[in-house]
MOPAC internal coordinates of N, CA, C and O (Angstrom, degrees):
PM7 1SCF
backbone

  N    0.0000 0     0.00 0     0.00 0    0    0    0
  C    1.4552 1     0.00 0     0.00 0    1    0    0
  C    1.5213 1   111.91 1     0.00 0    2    1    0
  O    1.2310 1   123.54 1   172.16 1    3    2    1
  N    1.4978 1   110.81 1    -7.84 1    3    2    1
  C    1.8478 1   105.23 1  -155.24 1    5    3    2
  C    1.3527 1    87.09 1   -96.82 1    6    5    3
  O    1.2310 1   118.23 1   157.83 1    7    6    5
  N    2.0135 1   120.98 1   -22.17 1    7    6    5
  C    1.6174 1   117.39 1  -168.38 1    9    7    6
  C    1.8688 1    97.14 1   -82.66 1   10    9    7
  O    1.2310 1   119.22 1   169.67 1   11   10    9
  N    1.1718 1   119.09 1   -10.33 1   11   10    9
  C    0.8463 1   121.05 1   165.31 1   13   11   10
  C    1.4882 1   150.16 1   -85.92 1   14   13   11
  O    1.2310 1   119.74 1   167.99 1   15   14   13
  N    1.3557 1   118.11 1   -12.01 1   15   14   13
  C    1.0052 1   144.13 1   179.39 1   17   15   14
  C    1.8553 1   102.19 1  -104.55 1   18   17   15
  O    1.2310 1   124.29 1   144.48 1   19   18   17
  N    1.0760 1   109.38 1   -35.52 1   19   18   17
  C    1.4060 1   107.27 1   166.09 1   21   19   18
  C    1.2337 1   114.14 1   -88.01 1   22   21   19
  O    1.2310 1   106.66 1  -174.72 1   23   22   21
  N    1.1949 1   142.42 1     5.28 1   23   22   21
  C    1.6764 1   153.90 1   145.29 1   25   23   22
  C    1.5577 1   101.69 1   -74.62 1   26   25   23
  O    1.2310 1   120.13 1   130.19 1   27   26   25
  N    1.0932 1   117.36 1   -49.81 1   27   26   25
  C    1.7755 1   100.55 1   171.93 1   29   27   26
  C    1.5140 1   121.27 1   -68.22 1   30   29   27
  O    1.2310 1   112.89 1   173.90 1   31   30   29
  N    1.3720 1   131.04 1    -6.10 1   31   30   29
  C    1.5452 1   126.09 1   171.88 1   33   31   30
  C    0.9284 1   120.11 1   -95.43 1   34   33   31
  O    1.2310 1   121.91 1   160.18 1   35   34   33
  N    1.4109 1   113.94 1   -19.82 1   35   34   33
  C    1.1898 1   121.61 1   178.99 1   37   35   34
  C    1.8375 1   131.65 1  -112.40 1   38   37   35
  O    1.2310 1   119.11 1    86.60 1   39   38   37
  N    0.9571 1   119.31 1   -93.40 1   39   38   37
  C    1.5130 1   128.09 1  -152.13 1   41   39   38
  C    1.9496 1   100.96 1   -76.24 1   42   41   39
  O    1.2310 1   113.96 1    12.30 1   43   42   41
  N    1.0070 1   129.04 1  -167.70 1   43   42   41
  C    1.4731 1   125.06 1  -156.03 1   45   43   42
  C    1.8370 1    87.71 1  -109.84 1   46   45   43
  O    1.2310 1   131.39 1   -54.87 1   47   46   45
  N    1.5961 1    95.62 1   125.13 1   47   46   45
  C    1.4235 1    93.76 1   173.68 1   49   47   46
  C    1.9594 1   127.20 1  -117.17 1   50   49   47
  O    1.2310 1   125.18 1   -44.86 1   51   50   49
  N    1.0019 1   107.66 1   135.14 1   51   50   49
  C    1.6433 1   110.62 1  -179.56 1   53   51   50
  C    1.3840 1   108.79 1   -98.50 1   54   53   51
  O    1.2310 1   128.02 1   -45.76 1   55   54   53
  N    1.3980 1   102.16 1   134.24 1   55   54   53
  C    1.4202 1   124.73 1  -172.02 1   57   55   54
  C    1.6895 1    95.87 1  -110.65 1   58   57   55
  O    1.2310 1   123.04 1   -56.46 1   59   58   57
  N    1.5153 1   111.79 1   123.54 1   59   58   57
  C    1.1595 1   137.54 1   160.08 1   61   59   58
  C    1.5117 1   124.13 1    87.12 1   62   61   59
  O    1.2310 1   115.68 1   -16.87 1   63   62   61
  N    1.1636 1   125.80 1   163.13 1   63   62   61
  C    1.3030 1   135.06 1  -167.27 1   65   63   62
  C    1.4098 1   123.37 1   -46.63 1   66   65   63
  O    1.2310 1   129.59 1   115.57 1   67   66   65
  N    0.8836 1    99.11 1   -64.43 1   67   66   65
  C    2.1074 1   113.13 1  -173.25 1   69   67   66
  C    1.6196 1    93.10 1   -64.88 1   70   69   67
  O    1.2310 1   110.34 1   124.68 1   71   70   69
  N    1.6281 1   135.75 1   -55.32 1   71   70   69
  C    1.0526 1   106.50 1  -171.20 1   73   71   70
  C    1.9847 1   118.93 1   -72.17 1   74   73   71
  O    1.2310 1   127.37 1   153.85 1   75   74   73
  N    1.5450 1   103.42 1   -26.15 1   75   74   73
  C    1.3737 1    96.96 1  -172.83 1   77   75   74
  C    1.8014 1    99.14 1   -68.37 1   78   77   75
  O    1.2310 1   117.34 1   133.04 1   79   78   77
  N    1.6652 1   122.66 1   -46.96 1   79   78   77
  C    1.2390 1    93.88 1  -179.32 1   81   79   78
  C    1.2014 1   133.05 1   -38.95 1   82   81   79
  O    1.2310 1   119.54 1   138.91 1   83   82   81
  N    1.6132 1   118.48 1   -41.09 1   83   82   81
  C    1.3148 1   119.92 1  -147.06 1   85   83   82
  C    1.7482 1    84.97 1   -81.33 1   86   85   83
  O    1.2310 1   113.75 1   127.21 1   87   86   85
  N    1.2362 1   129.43 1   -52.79 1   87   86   85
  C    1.3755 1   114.36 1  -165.97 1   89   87   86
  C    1.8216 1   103.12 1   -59.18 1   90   89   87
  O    1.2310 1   112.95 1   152.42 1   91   90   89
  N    1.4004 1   130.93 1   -27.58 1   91   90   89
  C    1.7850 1   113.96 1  -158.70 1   93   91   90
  C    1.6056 1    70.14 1   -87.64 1   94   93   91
  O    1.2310 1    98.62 1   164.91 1   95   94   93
  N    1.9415 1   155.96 1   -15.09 1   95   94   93
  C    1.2388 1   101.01 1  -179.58 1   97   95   94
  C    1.6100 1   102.93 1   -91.18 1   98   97   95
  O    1.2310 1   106.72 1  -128.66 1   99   98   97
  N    0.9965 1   142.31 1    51.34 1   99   98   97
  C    1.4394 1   137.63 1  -161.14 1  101   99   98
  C    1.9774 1   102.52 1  -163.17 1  102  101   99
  O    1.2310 1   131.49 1  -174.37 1  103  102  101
  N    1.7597 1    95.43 1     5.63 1  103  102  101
  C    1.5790 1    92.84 1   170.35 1  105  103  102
  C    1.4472 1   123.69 1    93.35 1  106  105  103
  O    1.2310 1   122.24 1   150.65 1  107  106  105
  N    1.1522 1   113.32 1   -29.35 1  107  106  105
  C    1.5904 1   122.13 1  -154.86 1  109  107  106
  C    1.7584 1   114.46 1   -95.60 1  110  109  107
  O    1.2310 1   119.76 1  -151.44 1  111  110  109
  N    1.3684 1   118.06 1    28.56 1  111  110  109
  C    1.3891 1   135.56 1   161.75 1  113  111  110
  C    1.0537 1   121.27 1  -100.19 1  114  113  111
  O    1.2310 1   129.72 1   -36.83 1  115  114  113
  N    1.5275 1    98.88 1   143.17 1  115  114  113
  C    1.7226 1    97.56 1   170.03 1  117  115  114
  C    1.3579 1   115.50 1  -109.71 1  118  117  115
  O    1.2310 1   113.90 1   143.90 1  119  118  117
  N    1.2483 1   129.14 1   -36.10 1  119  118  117
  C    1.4430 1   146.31 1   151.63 1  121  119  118
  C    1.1321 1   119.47 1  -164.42 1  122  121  119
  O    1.2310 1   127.42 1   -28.12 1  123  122  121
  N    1.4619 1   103.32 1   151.88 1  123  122  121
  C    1.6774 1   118.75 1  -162.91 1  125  123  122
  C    1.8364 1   102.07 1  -114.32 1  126  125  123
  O    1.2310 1   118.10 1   -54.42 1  127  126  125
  N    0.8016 1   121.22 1   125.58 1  127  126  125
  C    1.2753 1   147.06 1   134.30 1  129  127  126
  C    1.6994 1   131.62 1   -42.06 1  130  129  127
  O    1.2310 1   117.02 1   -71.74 1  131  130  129
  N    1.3650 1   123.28 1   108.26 1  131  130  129
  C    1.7910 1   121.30 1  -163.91 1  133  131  130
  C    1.4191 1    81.47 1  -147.09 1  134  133  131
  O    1.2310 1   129.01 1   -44.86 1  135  134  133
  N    1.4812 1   100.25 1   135.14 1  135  134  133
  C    1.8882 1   151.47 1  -174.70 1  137  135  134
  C    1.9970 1    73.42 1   -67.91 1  138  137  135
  O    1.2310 1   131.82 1   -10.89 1  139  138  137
  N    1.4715 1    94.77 1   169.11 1  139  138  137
  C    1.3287 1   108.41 1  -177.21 1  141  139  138
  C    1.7481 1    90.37 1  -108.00 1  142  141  139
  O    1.2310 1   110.76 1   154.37 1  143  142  141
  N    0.8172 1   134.99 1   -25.63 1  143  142  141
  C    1.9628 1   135.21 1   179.04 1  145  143  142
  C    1.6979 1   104.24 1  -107.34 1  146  145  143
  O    1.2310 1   127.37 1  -148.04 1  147  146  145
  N    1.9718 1   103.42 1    31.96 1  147  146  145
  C    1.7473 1    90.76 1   156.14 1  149  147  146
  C    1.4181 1   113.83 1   -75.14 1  150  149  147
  O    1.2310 1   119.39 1   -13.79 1  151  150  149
  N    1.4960 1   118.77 1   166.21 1  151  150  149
  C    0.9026 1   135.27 1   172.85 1  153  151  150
  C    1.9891 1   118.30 1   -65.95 1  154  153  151
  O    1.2310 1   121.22 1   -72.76 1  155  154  153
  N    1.5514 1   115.27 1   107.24 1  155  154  153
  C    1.4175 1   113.54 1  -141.14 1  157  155  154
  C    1.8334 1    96.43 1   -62.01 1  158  157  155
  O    1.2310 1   120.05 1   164.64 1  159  158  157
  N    1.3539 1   117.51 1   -15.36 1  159  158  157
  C    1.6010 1   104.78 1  -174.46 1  161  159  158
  C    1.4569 1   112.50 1   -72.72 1  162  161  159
  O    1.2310 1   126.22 1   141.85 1  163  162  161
  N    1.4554 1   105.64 1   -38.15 1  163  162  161
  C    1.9317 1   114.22 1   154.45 1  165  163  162
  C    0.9959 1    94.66 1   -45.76 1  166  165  163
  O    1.2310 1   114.67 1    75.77 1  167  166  165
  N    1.0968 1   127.71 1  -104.23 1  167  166  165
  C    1.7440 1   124.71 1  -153.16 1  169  167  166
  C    1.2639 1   109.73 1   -21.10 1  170  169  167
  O    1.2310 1   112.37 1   114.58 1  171  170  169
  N    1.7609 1   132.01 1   -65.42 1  171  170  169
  C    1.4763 1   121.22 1  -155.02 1  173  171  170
  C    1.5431 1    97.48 1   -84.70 1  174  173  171
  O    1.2310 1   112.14 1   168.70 1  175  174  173
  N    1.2653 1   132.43 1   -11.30 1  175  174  173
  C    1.6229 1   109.77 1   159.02 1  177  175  174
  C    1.6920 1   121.21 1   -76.59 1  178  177  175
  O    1.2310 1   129.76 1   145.52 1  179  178  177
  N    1.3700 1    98.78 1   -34.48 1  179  178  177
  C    1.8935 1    92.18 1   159.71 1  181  179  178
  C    1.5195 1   119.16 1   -48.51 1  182  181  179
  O    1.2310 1   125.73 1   108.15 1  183  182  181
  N    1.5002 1   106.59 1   -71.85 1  183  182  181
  C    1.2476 1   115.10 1   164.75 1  185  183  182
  C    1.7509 1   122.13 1   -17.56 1  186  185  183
  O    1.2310 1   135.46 1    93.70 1  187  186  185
  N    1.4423 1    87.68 1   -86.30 1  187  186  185
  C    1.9657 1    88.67 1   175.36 1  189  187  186
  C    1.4391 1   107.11 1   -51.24 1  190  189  187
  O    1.2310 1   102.36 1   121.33 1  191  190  189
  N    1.0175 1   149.89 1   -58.67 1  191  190  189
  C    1.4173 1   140.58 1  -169.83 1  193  191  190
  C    1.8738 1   107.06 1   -57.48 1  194  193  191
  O    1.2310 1   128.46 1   144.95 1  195  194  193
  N    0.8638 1   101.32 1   -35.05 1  195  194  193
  C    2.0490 1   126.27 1   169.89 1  197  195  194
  C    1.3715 1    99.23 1   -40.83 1  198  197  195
  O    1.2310 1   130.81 1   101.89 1  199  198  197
  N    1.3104 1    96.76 1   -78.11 1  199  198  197
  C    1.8147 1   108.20 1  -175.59 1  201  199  198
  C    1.3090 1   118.62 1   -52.96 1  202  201  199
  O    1.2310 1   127.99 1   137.91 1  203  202  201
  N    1.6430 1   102.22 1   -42.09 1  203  202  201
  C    1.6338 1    97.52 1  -167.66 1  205  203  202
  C    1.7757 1   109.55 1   -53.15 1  206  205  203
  O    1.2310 1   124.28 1   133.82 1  207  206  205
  N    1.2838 1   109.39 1   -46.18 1  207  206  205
  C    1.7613 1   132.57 1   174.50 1  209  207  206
  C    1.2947 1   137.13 1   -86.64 1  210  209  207
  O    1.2310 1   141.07 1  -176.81 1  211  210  209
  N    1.5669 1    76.72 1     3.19 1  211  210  209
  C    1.8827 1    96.51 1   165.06 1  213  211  210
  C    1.7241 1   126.47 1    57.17 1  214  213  211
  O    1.2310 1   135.55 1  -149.30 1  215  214  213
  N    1.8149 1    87.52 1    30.70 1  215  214  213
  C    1.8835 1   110.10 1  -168.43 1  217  215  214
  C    2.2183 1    85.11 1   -83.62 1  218  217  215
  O    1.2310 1   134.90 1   -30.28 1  219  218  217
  N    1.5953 1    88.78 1   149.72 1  219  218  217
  C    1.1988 1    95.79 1  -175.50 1  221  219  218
  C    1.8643 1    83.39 1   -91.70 1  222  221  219
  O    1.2310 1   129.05 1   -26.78 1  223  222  221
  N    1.4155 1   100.17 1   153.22 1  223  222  221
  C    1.6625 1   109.86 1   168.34 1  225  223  222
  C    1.7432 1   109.42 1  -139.73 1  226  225  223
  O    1.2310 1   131.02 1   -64.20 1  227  226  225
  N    1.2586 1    96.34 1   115.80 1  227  226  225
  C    1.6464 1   114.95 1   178.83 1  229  227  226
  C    1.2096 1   114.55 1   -92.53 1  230  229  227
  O    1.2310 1   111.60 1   -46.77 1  231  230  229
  N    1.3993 1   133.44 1   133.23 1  231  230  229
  C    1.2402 1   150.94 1  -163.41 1  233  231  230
  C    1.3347 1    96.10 1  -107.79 1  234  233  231
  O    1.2310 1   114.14 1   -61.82 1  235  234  233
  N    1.6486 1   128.71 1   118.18 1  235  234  233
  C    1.1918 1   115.62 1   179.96 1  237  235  234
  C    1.8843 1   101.42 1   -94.99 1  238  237  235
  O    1.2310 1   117.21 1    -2.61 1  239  238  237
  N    1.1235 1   122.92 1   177.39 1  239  238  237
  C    1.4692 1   159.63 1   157.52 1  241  239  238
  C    1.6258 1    97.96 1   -55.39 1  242  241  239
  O    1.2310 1   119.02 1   108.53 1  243  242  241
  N    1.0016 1   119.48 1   -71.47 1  243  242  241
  C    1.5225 1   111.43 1   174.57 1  245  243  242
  C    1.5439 1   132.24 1   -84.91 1  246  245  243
  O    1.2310 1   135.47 1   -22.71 1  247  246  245
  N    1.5770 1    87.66 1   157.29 1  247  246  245
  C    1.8471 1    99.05 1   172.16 1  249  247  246
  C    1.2588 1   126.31 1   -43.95 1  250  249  247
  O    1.2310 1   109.58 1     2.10 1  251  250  249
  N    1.3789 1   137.15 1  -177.90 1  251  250  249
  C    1.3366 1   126.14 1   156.77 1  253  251  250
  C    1.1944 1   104.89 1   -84.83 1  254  253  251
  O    1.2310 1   102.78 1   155.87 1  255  254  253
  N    1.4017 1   149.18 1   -24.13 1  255  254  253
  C    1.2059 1   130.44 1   171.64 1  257  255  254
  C    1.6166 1   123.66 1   -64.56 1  258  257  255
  O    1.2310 1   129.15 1   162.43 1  259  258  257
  N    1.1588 1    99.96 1   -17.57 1  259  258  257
  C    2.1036 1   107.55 1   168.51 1  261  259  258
  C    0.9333 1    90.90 1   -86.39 1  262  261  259
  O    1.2310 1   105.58 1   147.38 1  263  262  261
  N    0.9144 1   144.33 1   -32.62 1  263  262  261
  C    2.2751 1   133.52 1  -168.97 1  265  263  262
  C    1.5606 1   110.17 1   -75.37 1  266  265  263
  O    1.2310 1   131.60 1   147.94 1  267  266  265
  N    1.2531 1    95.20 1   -32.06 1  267  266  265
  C    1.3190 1    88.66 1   179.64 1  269  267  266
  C    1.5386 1   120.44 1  -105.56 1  270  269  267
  O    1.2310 1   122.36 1   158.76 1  271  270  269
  N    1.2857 1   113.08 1   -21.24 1  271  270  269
  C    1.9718 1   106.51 1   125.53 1  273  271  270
  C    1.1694 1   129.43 1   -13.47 1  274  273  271
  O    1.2310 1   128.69 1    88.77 1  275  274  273
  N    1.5391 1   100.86 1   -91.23 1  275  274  273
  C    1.3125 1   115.62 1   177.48 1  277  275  274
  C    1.2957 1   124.54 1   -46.26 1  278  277  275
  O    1.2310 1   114.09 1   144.76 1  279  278  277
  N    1.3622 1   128.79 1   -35.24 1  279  278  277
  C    1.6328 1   134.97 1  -176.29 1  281  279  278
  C    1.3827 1    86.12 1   -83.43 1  282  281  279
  O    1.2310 1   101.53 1   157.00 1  283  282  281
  N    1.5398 1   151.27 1   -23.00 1  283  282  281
  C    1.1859 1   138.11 1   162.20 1  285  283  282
  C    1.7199 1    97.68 1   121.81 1  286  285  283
  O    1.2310 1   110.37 1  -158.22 1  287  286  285
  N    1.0015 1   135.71 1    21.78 1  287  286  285
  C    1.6163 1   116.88 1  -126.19 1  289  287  286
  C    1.8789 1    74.65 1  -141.66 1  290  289  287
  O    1.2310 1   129.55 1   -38.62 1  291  290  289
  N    1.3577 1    99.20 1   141.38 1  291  290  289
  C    1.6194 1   126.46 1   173.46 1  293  291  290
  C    1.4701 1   133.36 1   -47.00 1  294  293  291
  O    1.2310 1   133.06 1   154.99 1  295  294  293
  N    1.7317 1    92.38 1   -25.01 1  295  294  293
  C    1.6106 1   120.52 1   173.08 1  297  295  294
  C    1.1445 1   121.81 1  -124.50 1  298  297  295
  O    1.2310 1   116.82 1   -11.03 1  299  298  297
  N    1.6810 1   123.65 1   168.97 1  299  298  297
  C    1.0403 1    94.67 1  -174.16 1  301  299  298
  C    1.7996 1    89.92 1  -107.67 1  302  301  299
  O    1.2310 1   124.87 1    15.48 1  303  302  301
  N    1.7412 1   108.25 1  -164.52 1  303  302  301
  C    1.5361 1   111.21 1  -152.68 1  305  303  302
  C    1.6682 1    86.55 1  -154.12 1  306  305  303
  O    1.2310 1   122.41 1   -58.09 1  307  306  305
  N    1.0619 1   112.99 1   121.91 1  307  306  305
  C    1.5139 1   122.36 1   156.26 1  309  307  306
  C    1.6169 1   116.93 1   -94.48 1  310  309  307
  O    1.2310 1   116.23 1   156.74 1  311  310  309
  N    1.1463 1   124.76 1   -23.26 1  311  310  309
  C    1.4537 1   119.87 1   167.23 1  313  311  310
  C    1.5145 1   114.19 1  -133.18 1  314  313  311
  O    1.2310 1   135.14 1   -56.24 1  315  314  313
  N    1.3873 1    88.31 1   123.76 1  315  314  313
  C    1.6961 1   106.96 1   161.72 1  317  315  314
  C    1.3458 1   124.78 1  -108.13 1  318  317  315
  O    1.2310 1   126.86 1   -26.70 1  319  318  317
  N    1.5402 1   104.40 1   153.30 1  319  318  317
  C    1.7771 1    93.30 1   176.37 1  321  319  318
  C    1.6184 1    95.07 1  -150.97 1  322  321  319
  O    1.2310 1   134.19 1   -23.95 1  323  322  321
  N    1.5201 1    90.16 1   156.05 1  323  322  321
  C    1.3537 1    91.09 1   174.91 1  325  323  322
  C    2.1578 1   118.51 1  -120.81 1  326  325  323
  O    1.2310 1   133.46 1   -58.22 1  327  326  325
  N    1.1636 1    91.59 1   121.78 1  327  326  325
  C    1.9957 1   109.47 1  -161.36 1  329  327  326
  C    1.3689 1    97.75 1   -70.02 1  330  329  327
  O    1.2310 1   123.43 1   -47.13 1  331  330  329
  N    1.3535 1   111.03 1   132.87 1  331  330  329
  C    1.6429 1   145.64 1  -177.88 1  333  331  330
  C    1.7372 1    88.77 1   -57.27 1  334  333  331
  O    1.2310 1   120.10 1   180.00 1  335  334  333

């Protein structure tokens, strides 16, 4: 939660799947962030695209409905990432 809360003060963050894939296959992640109740076929394409580019991916403790609490935000969010 603490890599996370210091990902919200700082660096530029993307909310949700389709855009974080498309940026980790095109390089431009630094690490992604996944809800503990994502959907597991999301996860292993984050994942594999993760590895290929050597992006660290943290599994949080919470749902996407606390993530997207916590990020402050109206919805909730199973994947976060944070852009190079």
């Amino acid at each position: 939660m603490s890599e996370l809360s210091d990902a919200l003060k700082g660096k530029k963050l993307v909310f949700g799947t389709d855009r974080t894939l498309k940026l980790l296959r095109n390089d431009k992640i630094e690490k992604v962030f996944v809800s503990k109740n994502c959907n597991e076929s999301i996860k292993k394409d984050i994942e594999h695209y993760a590895k290929l580019n050597k992006v660290k991916v943290i599994e949080l403790d919470i749902t996407n409905d606390e993530v997207g609490a916590f990020c402050k935000k109206p919805f909730s969010v199973s994947v976060l990432s944070l852009e190079k």
